[in-house]
C-alpha positions in Angstrom: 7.2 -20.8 36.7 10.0 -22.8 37.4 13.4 -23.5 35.5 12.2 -27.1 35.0 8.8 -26.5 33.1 11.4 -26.0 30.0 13.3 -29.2 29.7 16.3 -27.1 27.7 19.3 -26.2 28.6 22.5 -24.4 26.6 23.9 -27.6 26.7 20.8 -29.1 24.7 20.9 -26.4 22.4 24.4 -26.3 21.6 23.8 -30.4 21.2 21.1 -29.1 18.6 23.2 -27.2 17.0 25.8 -29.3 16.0 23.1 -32.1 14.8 21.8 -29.8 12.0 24.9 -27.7 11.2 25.6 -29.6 8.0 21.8 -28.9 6.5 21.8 -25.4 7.3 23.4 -22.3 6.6 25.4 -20.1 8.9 23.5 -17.0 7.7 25.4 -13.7 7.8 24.7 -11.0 10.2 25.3 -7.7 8.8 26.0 -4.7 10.6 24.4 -2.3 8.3 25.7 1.4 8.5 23.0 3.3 6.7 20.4 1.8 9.0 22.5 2.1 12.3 22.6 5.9 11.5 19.3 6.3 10.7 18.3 4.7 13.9 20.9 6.0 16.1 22.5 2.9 17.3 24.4 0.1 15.9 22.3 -2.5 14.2 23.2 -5.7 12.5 20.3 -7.9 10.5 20.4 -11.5 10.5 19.8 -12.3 7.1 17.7 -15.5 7.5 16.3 -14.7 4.3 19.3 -16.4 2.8 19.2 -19.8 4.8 18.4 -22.3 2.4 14.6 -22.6 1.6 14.3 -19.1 2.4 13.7 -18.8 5.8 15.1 -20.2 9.4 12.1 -22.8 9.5 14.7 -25.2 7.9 16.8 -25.6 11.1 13.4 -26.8 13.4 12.3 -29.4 10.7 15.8 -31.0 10.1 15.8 -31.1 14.2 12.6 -32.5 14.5 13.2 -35.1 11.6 16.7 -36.1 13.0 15.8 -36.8 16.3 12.4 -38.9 15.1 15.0 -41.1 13.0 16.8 -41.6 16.0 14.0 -42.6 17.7 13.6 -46.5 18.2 10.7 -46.1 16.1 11.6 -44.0 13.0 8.8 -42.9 10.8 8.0 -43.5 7.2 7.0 -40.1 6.2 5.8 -37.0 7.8 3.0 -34.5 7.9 2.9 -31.0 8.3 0.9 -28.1 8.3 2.1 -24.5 6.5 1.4 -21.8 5.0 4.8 -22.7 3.6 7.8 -21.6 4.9 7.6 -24.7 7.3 6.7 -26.7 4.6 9.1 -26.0 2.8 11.4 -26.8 5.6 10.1 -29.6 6.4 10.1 -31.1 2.4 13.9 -30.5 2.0 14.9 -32.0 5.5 12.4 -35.3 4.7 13.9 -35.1 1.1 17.5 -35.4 2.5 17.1 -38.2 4.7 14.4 -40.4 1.7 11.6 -39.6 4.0 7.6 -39.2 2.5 6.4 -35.8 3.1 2.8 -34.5 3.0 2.1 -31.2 3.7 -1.0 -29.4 4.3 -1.3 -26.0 3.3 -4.2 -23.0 3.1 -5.6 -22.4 -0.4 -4.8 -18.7 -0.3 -1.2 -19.9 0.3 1.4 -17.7 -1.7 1.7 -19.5 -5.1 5.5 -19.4 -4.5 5.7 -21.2 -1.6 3.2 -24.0 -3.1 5.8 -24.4 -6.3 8.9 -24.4 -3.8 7.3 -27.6 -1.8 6.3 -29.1 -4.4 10.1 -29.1 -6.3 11.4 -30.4 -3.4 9.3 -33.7 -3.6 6.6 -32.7 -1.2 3.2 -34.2 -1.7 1.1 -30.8 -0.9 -2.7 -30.8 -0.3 -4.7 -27.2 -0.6 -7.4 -27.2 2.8 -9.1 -24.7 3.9 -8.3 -21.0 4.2 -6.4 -20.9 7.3 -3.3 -22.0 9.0 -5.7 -23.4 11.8 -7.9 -25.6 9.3 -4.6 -26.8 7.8 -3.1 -28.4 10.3 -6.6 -30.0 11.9 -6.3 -31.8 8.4 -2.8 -32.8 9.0 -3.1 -34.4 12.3 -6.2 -36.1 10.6 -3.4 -37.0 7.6 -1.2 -38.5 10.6 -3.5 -40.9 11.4 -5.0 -42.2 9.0 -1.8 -42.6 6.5 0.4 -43.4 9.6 2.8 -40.6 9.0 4.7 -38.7 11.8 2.6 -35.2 12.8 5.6 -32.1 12.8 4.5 -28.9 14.5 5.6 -26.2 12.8 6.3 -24.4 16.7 4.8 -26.4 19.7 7.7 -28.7 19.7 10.8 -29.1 22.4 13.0 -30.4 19.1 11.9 -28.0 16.8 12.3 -25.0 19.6 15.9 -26.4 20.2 16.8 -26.4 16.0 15.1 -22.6 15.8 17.8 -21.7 18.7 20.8 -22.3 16.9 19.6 -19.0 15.5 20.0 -17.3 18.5 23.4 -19.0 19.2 24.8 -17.9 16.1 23.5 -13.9 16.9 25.6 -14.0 20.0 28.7 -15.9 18.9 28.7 -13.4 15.9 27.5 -10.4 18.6 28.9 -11.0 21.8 28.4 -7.7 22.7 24.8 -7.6 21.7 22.3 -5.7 24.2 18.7 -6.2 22.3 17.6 -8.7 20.0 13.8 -8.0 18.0 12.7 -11.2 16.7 9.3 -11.9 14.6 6.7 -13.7 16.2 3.7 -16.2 15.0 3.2 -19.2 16.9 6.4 -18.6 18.9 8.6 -21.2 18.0 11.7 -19.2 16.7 11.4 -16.1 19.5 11.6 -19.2 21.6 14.5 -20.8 20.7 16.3 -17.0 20.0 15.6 -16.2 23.4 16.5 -19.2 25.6 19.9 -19.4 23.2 20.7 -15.6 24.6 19.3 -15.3 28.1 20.6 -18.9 28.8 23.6 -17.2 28.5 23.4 -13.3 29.3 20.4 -12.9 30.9 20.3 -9.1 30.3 20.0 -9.4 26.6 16.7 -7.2 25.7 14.1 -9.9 23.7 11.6 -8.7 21.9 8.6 -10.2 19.4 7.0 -8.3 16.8 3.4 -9.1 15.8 0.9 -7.3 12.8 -1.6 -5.4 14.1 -4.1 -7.1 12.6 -3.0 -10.9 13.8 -1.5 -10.3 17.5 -2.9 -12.9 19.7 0.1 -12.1 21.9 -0.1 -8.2 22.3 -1.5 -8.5 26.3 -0.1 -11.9 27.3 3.6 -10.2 28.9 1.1 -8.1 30.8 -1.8 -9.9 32.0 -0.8 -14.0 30.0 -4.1 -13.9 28.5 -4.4 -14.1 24.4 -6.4 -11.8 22.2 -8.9 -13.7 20.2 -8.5 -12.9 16.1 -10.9 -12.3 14.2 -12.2 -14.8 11.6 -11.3 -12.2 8.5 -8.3 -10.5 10.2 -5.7 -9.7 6.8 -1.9 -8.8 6.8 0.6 -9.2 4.4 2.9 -10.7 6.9 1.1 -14.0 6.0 4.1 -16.0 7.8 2.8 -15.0 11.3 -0.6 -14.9 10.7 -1.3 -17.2 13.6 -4.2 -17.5 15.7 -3.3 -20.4 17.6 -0.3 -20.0 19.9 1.3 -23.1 20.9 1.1 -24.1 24.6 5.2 -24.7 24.9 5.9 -21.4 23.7 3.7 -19.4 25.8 6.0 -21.0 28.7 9.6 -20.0 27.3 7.9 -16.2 26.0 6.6 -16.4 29.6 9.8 -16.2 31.1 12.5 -15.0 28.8 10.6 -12.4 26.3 10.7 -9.0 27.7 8.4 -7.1 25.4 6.0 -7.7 22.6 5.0 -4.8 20.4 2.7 -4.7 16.4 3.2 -2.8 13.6 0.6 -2.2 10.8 0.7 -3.5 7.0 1.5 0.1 6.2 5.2 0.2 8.1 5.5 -3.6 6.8 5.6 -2.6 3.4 8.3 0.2 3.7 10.2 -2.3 5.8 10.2 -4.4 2.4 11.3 -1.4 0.9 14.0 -0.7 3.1 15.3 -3.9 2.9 15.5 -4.1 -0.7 17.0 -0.4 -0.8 19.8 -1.2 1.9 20.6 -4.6 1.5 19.6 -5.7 -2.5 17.6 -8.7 -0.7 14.5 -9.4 -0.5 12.3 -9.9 2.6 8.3 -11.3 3.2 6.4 -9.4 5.2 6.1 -11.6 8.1 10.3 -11.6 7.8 10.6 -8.3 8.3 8.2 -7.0 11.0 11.6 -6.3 13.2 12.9 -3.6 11.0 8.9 -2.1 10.7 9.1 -1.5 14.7 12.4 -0.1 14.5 11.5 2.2 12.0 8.2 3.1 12.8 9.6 3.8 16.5 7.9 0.8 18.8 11.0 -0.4 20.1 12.8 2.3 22.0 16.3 2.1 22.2 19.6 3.5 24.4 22.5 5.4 22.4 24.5 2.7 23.8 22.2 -0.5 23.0 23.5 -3.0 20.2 20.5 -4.6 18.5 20.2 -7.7 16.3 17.2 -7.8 14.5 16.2 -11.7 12.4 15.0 -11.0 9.1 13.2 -14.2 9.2 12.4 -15.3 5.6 12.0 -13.6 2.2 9.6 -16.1 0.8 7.2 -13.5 -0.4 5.1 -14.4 -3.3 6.6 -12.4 -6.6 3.3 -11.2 -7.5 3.5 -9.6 -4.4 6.5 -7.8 -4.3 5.5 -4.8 -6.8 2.7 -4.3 -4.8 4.1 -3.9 -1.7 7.3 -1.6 -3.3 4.4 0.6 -4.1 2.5 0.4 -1.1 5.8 1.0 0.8 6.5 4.0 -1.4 3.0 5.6 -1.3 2.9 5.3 2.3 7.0 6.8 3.1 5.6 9.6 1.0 7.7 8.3 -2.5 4.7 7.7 -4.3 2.0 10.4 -5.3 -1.6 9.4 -7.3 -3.4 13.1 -7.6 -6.8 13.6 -9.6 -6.4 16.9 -10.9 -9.5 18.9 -12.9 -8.4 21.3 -15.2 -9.9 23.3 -18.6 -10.1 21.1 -21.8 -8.2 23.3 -24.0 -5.2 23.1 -25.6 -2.1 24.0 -23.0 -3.6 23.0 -20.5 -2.2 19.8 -19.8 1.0 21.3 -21.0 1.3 24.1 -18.1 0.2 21.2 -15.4 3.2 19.3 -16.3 5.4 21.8 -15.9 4.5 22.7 -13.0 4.9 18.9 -11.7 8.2 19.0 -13.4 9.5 22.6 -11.6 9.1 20.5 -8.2 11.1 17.9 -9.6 8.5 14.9 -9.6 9.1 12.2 -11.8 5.9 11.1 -13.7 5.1 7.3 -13.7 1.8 7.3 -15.0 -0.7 9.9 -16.9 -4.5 9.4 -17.6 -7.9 11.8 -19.0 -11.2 11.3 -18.0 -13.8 13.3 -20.2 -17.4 12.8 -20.2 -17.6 11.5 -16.3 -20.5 12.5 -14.1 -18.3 14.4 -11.6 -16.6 16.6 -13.9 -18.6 19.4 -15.9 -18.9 20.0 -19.6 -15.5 21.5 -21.0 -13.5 20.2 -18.2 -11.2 16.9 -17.9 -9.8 15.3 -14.9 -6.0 14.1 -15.1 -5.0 11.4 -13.0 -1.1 12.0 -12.3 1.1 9.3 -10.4 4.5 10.7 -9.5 7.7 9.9 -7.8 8.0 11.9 -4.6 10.8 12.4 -2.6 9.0 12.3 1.3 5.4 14.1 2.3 7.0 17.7 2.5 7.8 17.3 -1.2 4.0 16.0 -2.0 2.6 18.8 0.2 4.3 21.5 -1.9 2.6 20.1 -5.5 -0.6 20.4 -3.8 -0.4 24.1 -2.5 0.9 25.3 -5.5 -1.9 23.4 -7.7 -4.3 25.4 -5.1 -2.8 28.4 -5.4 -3.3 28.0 -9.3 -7.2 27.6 -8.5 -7.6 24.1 -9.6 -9.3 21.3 -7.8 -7.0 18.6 -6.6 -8.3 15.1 -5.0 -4.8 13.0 -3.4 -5.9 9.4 -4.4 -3.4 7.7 -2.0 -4.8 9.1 1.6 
């Protein structure tokens, strides 16, 4: 491929840069100790969870929007379609500049990002139950309403606003040998990697997909995409796309260097993680970075320096306890244990004590009587306890055996 099959240069990002640097946020990047020493090298996030709408979309759409109003013929409104961090974007950047804004958006959309668009003066239309049937409906929108179509990824302007991401990384990391960047349609690896290896070509770049939704994992190998299937679910709802864009695939092409998944499993104790070290909050699709780290996908030198984009934290609040406890259960913090014991007085009693001599915290206590699977003059107690790690949880479970009782671990 050659240099001029992306019509970028630093120059054009820098120009980028400067255009939107009023709207947006520098966002802090913060070397976090706890993390570096847990993963052996230094590590800084950047905490594009802060920017302003919650995640970096903002810098593409006030791009996008500002060069179309330079144009010589500025729209009247604009469409786009979401699953709502983009839509979100794009309804504070139209807001600020007086322009219409329609957004399209899947019905199972989190409720949160709906509300958000929607305060921000966004006229939002539910359609269908993908990201895919969403924005057929928006280009339709364009059309027929005469409104200006604004990809949230598959755009030169909007690849140029996501890279003053990747400009800040480096002007606040200069030293910086590895940056792990989450990846969707592509638009923000994009922009992250032609702002570093436009200027320090050995800079490590690497996406982050879900397991479920990773129509990228074999394109850096053989450039063909992995068809995903119609029911395919993750948490990481913000990169749950199964439609790359054709300008991406050129700059991932060329300057990404590695593209790895993680499962919903290491997503949610990424969530955790982040909330634990850092008191904010990340979505799933935000945080797929810190999953890989953790979960040991990316491997890295004693003497690398990584940067890794904590995309958005737009994650729908109704969400967020389930995914603490999903990220406990499954780092071995949370323990759910069906436990059949004698129905007689003490019984319970001595089973408690037990749970309490390993030091367990109990969250949650409940009988069963009179259930098919547990004999006459015997009850089942359901226990959920706060674990420490899986060496802790192992221990309740041989000494329950060793007290002869029948134990059934409800979380494996």
């Amino acid at each position: 491929m050659s240099p001029s099959s992306v019509p970028l240069d630093l120059a054009a990002l820098r120009l980028a840069q400067d255009r939107i640097r009023d709207a947006v946020i520098r966002t802090v990047q913060w070397q976090n100790d706890p993390l570096s020493e847990e993963l052996g090298v230094p590590l800084r996030l950047k905490l594009e969870n802060l920017q302003r709408t919650g995640s970096f979309k903002l810098r593409g759409a006030t791009h996008k929007i500002g060069r179309l109003l330079d144009s010589d013929t500025p729209p009247t409104g604009v469409v786009a379609a979401s699953a709502g961090n983009h839509a979100q974007g794009v309804a504070r950047a139209a807001a600020q500049c007086g322009l219409r804004a329609v957004v399209v958006m899947p019905t199972n959309a989190p409720l949160t990002k709906i509300q958000s668009c929607r305060k921000l003066g966004a006229d939002v239309r539910l359609v269908g139950d993908n990201l895919e049937v969403a924005a057929d409906e928006a280009r339709r929108l364009a059309k027929e309403e005469d409104l200006a179509f604004l990809h949230p990824y598959d755009d030169w302007d909007v690849i140029a606003g996501q890279a003053s991401c990747g400009l800040e990384m480096l002007e606040d990391a200069p030293d910086m040998t590895v940056a792990i960047v989450p990846l969707g349609g592509g638009g923000l690896i994009s922009g992250i990697a032609l702002a570093l290896k436009l200027q320090n070509p050995a800079i490590r770049v690497i996406g982050v997909q879900t397991e479920t939704v990773a129509p990228w994992r074999n394109f850096l190998r053989d450039g063909s995409l992995e068809e995903v299937l119609p029911g395919a679910h993750t948490i990481a709802d913000g990169i749950k796309v199964k439609r790359p864009g054709l300008l991406t695939r050129q700059v991932i092409a060329r300057y990404v260097d590695e593209i790895v998944t993680v499962d919903d499993n290491a997503i949610a104790e990424a969530i955790v993680t982040l909330l634990e070290r850092t008191r904010t909050i990340g979505e799933g699709a935000g945080v797929v970075g810190l999953a890989a780290l953790m979960q040991k996908k990316i491997v890295l030198a004693p003497d690398d320096r990584a940067v890794v984009v904590i995309s958005g934290g737009n994650v729908d609040m109704t969400l967020v306890g389930r995914s603490i406890d999903y990220g406990l259960a499954s780092s071995g913090r949370l323990m759910c244990v069906a436990v059949t014991i004698s129905d007689a007085p003490g019984q319970l009693l001595g089973l408690l004590k037990t749970v309490a001599e390993l030091g367990m915290n109990v969250r949650h206590v409940e009988h069963r009587r009179g259930e098919l699977h547990v004999a006459v003059g015997m009850t089942e107690v359901i226990l959920q306890m706060e674990t420490r790690d899986a060496d802790h949880q192992r221990a309740l479970l041989t000494q329950l055996a060793t007290q002869g009782l029948r134990v059934r671990n409800l979380l494996v």
